[in-house]
C-alpha positions in Angstrom: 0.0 0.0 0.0 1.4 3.4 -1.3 2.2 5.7 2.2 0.3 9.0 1.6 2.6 12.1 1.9 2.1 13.8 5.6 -0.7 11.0 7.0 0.1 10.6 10.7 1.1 13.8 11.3 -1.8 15.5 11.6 -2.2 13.8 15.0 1.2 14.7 16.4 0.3 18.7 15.3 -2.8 18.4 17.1 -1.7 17.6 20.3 0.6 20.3 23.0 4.5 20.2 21.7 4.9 20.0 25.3 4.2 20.1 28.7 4.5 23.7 29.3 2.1 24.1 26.4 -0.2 21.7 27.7 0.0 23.8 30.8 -0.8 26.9 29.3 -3.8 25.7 27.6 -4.7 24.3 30.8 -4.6 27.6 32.5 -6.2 29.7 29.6 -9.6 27.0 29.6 -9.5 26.9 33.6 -9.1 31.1 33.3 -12.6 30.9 31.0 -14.9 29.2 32.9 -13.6 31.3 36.0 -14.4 34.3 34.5 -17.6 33.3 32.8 -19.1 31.4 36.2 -17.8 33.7 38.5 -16.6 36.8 37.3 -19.6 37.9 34.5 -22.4 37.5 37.8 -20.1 40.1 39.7 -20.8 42.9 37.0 -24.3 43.3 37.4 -23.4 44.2 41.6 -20.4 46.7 40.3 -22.7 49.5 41.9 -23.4 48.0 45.0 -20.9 49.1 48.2 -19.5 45.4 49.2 -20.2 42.4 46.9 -22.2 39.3 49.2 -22.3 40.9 52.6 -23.9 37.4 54.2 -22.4 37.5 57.6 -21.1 39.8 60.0 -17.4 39.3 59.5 -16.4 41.4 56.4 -18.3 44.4 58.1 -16.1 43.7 60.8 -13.1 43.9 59.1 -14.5 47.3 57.6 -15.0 48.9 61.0 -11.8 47.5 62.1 -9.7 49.3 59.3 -11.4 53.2 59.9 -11.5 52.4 64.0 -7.7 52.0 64.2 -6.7 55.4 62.8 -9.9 57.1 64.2 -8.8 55.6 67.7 -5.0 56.9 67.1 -6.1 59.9 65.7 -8.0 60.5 69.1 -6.2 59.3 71.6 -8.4 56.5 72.3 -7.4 53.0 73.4 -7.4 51.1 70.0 -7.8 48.0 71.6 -11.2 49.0 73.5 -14.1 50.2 72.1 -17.6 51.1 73.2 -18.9 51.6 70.1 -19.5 47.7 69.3 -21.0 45.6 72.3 -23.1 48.2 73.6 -22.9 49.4 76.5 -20.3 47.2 78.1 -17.7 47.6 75.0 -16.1 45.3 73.4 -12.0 43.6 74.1 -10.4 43.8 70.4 -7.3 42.4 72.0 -9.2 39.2 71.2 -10.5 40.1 67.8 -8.7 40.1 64.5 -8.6 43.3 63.7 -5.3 44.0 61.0 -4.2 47.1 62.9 -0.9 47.7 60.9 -2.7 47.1 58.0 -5.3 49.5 58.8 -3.1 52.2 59.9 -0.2 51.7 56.4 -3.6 51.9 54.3 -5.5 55.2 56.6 -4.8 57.1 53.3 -6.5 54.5 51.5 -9.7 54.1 53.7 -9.3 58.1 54.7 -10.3 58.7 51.2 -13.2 56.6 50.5 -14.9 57.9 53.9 -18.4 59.6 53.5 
């Protein structure tokens, strides 16, 4: 049987050169259906102040960051405040708080205040 010029490569151009090309392709279909199943829902809520505020815990973090400059700035005890677990107070020595994050970024969060 005559051998036809270029039959059986086809299968060998088909496939990833290698496995960093595999990888890439890998990466670019796992990048897709990120941004189509999780990504594309997120731009009808572009508008809307914090993105799936179901528990208590993000606005947490949110008071945190503007209490620790707002405390410095006062000369309040950062790591006391009356302003959550009213009236008693609340002990944020035992809450995770981020205060040198909260105070590097007080021009950050300083700016988007209302």
């Amino acid at each position: 049987m005559p051998r036809i010029a270029g039959a059986g490569q086809f299968p060998r151009r088909a496939r990833a050169d290698g496995p960093a090309l595999q990888g890439l392709l890998a990466l670019a279909i796992y990048l897709v259906v990120f941004i189509v199943g999780f990504a594309l829902p997120l731009l009808r809520q572009l508008g809307l102040p914090q993105v799936g505020q179901a528990t208590m815990d993000p606005n947490f973090y949110i008071w945190s960051w503007r209490w620790w400059p707002y405390a410095i700035a006062h000369g309040l005890n950062p790591l006391y405040s009356h302003q959550i677990g009213a009236p008693a107070g609340y002990n944020l020595a035992w809450a995770t708080t981020v205060p040198v994050a909260a105070v590097l970024l007080t021009p950050v969060s300083a700016g988007s205040a209302r």
